[in-house]
N, C-alpha and C positions, 0 to 999 in steps of 0.2 A: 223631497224630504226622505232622508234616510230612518227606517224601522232600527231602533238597539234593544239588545237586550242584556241583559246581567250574567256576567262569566264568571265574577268571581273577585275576590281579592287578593293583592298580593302586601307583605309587608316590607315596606325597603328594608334594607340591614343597615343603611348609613342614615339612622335617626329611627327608625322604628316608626315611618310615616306610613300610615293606611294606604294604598290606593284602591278604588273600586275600576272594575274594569267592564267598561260596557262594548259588544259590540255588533258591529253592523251586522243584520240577520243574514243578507245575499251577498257579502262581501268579507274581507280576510280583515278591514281596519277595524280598530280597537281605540276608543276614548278612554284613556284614561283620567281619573278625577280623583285629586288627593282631597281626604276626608280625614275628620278626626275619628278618634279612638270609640267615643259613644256611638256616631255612625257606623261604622265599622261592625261594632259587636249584633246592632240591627239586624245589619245586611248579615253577618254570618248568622245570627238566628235562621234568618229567613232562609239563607241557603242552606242552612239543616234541619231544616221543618220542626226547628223547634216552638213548640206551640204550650212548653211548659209554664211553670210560673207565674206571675201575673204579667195580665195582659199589659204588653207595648204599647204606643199610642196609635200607632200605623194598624197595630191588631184589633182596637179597640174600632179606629174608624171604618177600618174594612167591613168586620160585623154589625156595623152602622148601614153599611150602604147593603149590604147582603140583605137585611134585614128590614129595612124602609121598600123598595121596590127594585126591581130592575134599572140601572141607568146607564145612560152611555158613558161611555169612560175613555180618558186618550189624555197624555202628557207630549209637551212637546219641551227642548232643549232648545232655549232661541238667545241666549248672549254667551257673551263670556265678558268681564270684566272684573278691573284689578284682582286677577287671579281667583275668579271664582265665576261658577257657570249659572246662568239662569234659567230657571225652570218652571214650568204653570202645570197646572193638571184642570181639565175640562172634564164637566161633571152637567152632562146634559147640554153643553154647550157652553157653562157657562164657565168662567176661566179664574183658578182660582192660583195665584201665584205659591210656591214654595220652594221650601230645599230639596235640590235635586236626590240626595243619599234617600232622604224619606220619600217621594215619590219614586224612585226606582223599590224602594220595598214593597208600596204598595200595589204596586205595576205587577211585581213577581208573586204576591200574594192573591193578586183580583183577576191576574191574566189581561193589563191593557195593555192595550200599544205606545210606545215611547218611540217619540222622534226628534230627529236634530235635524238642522239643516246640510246640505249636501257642502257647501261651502266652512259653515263652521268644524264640520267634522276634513274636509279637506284639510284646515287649517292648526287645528288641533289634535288631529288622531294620525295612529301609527299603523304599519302596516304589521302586518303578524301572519305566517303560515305554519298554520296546526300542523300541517304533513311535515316539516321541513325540522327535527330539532335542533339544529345549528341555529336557525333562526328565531326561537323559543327562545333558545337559551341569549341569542344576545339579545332580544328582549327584554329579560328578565335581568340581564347587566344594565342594559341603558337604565332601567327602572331602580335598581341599586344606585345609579352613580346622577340621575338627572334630578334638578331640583325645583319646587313650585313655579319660583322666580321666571326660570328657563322660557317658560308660557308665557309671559308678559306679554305685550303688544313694541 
C-alpha cells in the first residue's frame, strides 16, 4: 500500500473541471481525481486553513472525534469504478465507507494516513518530477487537454 497525501488542486481551462491531486509521500506519482465544484471549495478551505464561517461538515465531524476520545484513524483508496474512486475511512478499526474528496479533507484536518493500492495507483496515477519544470508543465497540459472518460477501464 502506497501512503498519499493532498498537494492541491488544479483547475482544467477546457471546462473548468476541479481535479484534486494526491500524491504518493516516497515517490514523484500523483493520483489525480476529478471532483466537483462543492468539493473542491472544501479541499481549498482546508488547504487555507480556513476555519472561518460556519462550520463544514468534515469540520463539524473532526471536532466530534477530537472531542469524544482519542481514536485511531486511517482511510484507504481500494476501487475505481465507472469513473469514480472508492474510499472507506477506519475509525478504531471499524470501516466506514465514503467520498474520497471528504475523507481526504478530513485526513488533512486530523493528520491520518490515506492509502491506495500499489497496483491501483500503478494504473491510474502519473508520474510528475517537482525538480524538472518541463515536466510540471506538461503535466499541467495533459491535465488541460485529458478527460474523465480517458480513466475508463
Amino acid at each position: 500500500m502506497a501512503r498519499l497525501e493532498f498537494v492541491g488542486l488544479r483547475v482544467m481551462e477546457s471546462g473548468d473541471q476541479p481535479v484534486l491531486l494526491l500524491r504518493e509521500t516516497d515517490n514523484t506519482r500523483l493520483l489525480p481525481v476529478w471532483v466537483d465544484a462543492v468539493a473542491a471549495a472544501t479541499l481549498l478551505g482546508v488547504s487555507d486553513g480556513d476555519e472561518g464561517g460556519s462550520a463544514r461538515s468534515f469540520q463539524l465531524f473532526a471536532e466530534m472525534v477530537r472531542a469524544l476520545h482519542p481514536h485511531s484513524l486511517s482511510a484507504e483508496i481500494f476501487g475505481w469504478e465507472e469513473g469514480a474512486f472508492s474510499a472507506r475511512l477506519f475509525v478504531d478499526g471499524k470501516e466506514i465507507p465514503g467520498r474520497l474528496s471528504d475523507i481526504v479533507a478530513l485526513s488533512s484536518v486530523l493528520d491520518f494516513p490515506l492509502t491506495c493500492s500499489d497496483t491501483l495507483l500503478t494504473e491510474l496515477g502519473i508520474e510528475a518530477f517537482d525538480q524538472d519544470p518541463d515536466v510540471v508543465e506538461e503535466f499541467k497540459s495533459f491535465l488541460d487537454e485529458v478527460d474523465p472518460g480517458d480513466f475508463e477501464k
